[in-house]
DRENMINU-858279 format. One line per 10 residues: number of its first residue (from 1); their letters; for each residue x, y, z of C-alpha. Coordinates in Angstrom, 3 decimals. Example, Ala and Ser with C-alpha at 12.3 -4.5 7.8 and 13.67 -1.06 7.14 Angstrom:
! DRENMINU-858279
1	AS	12.300/-4.500/7.800  13.670/-1.060/7.140
//
This chain:
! DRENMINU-858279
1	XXXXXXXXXX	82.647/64.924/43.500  84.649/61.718/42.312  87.457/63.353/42.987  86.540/63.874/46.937  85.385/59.985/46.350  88.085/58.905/45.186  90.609/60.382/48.116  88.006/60.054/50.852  84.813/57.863/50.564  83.068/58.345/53.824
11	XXXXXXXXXX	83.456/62.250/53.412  80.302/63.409/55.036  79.877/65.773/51.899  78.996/63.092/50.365  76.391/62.105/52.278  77.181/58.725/51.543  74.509/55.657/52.689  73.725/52.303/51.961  72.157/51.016/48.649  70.141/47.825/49.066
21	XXXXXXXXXX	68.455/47.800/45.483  72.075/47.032/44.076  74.133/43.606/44.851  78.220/43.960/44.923  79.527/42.553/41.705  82.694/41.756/44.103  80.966/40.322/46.884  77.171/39.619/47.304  77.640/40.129/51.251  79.212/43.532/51.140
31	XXXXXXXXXX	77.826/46.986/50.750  76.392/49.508/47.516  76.882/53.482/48.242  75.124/55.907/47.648  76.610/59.294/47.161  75.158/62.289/46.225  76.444/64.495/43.124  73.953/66.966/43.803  72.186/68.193/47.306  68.859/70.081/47.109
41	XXXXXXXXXX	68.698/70.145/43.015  65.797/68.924/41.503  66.647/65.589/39.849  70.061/65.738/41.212  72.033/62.929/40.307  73.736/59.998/42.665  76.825/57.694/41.818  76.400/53.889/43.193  79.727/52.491/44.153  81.325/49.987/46.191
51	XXXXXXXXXX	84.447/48.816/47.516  86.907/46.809/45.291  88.791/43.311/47.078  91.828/45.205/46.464  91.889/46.937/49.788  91.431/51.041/49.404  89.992/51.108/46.346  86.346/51.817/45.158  84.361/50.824/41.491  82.049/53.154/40.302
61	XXXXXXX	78.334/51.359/39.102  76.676/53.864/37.957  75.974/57.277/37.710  71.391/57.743/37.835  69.527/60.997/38.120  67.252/60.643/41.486  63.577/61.127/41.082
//
């Protein structure tokens, strides 16, 4: 999964969408992704991630299992 992040971030199987409970350490006015690790586990985990100012590049937050 962070490899398919890593060389595509808006893969749709990632089922990527926007995090509003997280601010951008980079820049307050910019987006937090969600992306899922797992899809239909129980307490499947999601990485939180978002765009570095270096263009193309992406910082990974944090890894959380979803409840």
């Amino acid at each position: 999964m962070l490899a398919l992040l890593q060389r595509d971030p808006r893969h749709p199987g990632l089922n990527l969408h926007p995090y509003r409970s997280y601010r951008n350490p980079f820049d307050p006015q910019q987006t937090v992704w969600e992306s899922y690790v797992q899809n239909r586990t129980a307490s499947a985990y999601r990485v939180f991630w978002c765009y570095r100012p270096n263009k193309g590049q992406v910082k990974h937050l944090t890894i959380m299992l979803h409840s």
